[in-house]
C-alpha positions in Angstrom: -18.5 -1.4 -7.2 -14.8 -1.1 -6.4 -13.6 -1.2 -2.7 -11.7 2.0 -3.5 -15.3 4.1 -4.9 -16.4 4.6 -1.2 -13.0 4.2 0.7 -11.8 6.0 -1.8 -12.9 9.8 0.8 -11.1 7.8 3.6 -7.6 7.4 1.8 -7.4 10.6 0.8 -7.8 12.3 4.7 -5.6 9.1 6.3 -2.2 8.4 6.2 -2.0 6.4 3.0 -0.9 9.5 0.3 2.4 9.9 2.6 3.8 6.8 1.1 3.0 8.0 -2.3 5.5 11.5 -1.5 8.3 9.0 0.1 8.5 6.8 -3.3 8.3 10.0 -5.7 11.3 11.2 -3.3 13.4 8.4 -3.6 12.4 7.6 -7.3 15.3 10.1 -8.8 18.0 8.3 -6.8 17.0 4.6 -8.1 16.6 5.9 -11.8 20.2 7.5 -11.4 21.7 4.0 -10.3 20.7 2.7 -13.2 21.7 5.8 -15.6 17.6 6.2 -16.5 16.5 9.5 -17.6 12.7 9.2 -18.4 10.1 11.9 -20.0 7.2 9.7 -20.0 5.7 7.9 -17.0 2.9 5.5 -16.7 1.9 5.6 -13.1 -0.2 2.2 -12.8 -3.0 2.2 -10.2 -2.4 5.8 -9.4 -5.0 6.3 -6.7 -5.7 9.6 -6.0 -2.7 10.9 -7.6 0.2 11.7 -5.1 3.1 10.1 -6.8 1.7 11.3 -10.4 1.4 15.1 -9.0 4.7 15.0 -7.7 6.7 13.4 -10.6 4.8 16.0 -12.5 5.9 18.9 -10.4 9.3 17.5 -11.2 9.0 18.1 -14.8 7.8 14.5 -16.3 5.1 14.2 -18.5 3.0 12.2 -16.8 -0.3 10.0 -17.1 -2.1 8.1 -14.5 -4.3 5.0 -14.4 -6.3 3.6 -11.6 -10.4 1.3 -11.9 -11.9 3.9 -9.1 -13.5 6.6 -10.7 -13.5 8.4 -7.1 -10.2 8.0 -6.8 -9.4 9.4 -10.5 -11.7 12.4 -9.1 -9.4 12.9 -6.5 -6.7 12.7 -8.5 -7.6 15.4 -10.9 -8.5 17.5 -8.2 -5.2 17.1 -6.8 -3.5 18.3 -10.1 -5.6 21.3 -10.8 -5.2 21.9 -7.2 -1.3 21.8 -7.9 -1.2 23.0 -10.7 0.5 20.1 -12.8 -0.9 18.5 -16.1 -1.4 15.1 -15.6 -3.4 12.9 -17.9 -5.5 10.7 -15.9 -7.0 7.4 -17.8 -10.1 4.7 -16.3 -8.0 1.9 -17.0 -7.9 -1.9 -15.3 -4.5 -2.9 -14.7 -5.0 -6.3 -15.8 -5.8 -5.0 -19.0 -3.8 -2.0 -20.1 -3.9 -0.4 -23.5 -1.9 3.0 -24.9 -1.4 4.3 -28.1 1.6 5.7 -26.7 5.0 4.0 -25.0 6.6 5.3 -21.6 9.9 5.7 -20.7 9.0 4.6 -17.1 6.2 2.3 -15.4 5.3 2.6 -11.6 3.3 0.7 -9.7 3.1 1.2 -5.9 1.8 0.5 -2.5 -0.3 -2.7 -2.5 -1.7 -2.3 -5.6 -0.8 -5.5 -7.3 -1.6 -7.5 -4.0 -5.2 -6.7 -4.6 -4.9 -8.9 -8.1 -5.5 -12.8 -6.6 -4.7 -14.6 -8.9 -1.1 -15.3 -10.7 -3.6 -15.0 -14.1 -4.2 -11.7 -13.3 -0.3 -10.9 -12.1 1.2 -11.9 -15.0 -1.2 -10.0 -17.7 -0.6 -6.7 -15.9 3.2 -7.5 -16.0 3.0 -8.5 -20.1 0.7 -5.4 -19.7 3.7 -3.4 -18.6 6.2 -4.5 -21.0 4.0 -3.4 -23.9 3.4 0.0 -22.5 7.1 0.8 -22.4 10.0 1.5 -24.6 12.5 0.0 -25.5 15.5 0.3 -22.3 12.6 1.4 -20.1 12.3 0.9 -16.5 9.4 -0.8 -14.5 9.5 -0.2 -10.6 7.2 -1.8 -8.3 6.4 -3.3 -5.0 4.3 -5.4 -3.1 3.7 -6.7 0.1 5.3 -9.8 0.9 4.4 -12.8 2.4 5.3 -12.2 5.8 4.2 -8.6 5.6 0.8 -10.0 5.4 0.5 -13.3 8.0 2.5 -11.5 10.4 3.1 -7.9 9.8 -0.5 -6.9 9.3 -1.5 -9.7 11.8 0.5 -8.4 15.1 -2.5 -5.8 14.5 -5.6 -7.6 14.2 -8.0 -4.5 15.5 -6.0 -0.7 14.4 -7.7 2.4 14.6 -6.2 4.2 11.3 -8.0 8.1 12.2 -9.4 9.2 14.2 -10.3 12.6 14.0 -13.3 15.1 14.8 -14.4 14.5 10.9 -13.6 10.8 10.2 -12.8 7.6 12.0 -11.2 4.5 10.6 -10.7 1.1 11.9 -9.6 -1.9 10.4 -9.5 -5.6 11.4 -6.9 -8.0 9.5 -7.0 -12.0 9.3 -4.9 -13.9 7.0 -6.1 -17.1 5.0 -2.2 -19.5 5.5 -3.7 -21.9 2.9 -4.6 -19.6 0.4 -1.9 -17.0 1.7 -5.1 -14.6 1.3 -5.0 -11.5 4.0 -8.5 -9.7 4.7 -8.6 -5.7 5.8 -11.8 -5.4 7.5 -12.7 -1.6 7.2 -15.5 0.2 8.9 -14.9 4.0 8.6 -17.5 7.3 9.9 -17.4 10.4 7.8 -18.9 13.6 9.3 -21.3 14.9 6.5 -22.9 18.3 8.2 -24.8 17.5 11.5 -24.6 13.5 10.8 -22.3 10.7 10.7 -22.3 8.3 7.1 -21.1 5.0 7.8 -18.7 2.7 5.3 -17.7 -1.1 5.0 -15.9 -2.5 2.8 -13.2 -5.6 2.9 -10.1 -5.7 1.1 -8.3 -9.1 0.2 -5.0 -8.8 -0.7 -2.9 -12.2 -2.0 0.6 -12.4 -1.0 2.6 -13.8 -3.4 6.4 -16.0 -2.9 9.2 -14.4 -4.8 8.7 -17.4 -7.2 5.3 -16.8 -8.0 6.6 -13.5 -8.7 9.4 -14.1 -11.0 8.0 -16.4 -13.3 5.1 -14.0 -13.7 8.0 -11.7 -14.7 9.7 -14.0 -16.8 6.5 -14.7 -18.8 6.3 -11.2 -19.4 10.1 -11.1 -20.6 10.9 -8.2 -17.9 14.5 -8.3 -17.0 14.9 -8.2 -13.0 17.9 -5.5 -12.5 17.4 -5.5 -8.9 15.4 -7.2 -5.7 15.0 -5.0 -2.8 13.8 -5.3 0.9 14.2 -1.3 0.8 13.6 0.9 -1.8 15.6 4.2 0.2 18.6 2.1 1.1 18.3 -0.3 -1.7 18.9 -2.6 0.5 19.0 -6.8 -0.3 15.8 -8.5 0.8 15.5 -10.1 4.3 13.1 -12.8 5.4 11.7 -10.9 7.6 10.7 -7.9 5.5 7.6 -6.7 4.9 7.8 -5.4 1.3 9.8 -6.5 -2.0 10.9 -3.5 -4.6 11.7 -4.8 -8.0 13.6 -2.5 -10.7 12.8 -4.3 -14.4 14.0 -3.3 -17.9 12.8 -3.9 -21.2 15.6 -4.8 -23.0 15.9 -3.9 -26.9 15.3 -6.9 -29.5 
């Protein structure tokens, strides 16, 4: 089973989604620096569908993969909700396949920190390049290195909710040899008069910016730009806890 099929009702009632509305907010202004004006977008391990619903909502034709079939659920049930048509596809990142070619890939969060190893990196990035056009755009981002041996770490025990429905806690250690973080999460959902217990753990790999680039380069991406903030596009600083890339696939 996926870690995101039973976590899957605690994301959607915590604070995760929020960061999902601050990218689809600040896409427009990165796709204008680079003179990008997409129809289609691939939205690659979209959750439960708060960045797809909202590029949507902004007039993009838009279709949605994620490996959780609970979060997909959500997902659809956030678009009918809304009001949006968004195709939504049970898709692996590590192995994507479309008949059709995108103007723009996304890929958010720490979705590609959950794939371990570089193997697995670099076919979702050759992945990427084959699911856009020609001149389209690929923006993503991860956590970085010292996002997850000290960032996550300077919280070893956090309560994420707590509310009169759901609590959440997690518990973080971090592998230095392996550069392998663990989120240790042990949630309660109120379900009528009783309380249903879930466990799960989530590794997440970081990865240096070397790793990442000649994962990139194998996929014959073209790095336009290297972010520690994707609002200020701002340069990256050793001590930041993310990494945005913009990438292009160049005609020829």
């Amino acid at each position: 089973m996926s870690v995101y099929e039973r976590f899957a009702r605690l994301y959607t009632k915590g604070p995760y989604p929020q960061y999902s509305e601050r990218m689809a907010e600040i896409t427009s202004s990165v796709l204008e620096r680079f003179g990008a004006r997409p129809r289609a977008i691939l939205d690659v391990a979209c959750g439960e569908g708060t960045f797809a619903v909202a590029m949507a909502k902004k007039g993009f034709h838009v279709t949605g993969v994620d490996r959780s079939s609970q979060m997909l659920k959500f997902a659809r049930e956030r678009a009918e909700r809304e009001n949006v048509q968004v195709e939504f596809f049970l898709q692996d990142m590590r192995s994507l396949s479309f008949g059709e070619k995108f103007d723009l890939v996304t890929c958010w969060y720490d979705s590609l920190n959950y794939l371990l190893e570089s193997r697995d990196l670099e076919s979702t990035f050759v992945g990427v390049y084959d699911a856009l056009r020609a001149d389209g755009i690929f923006i993503f981002d991860m956590n970085t290195i010292y996002g997850l041996a000290v960032g996550w770490q300077r919280h070893p025990s956090l309560v994420q909710q707590d509310t009169p429905e759901i609590f959440e806690v997690h518990r973080h250690e971090y592998d230095f040899e392996r550069n392998l973080a663990t989120a240790i999460i042990t949630g309660f959902v109120k379900e009528r008069n009783k309380w249903v217990r879930i466990d799960e753990k989530h590794y997440e790999r970081g990865y240096s910016l070397g790793d990442i680039r000649e994962c990139l380069r194998k996929s014959r991406l073209k790095e336009l730009s290297c972010w520690g903030n994707l609002q200020d596009m701002s340069e990256l600083e050793p001590h930041s806890g993310r990494v945005y890339f913009v990438m292009k696939k160049e005609k020829g």
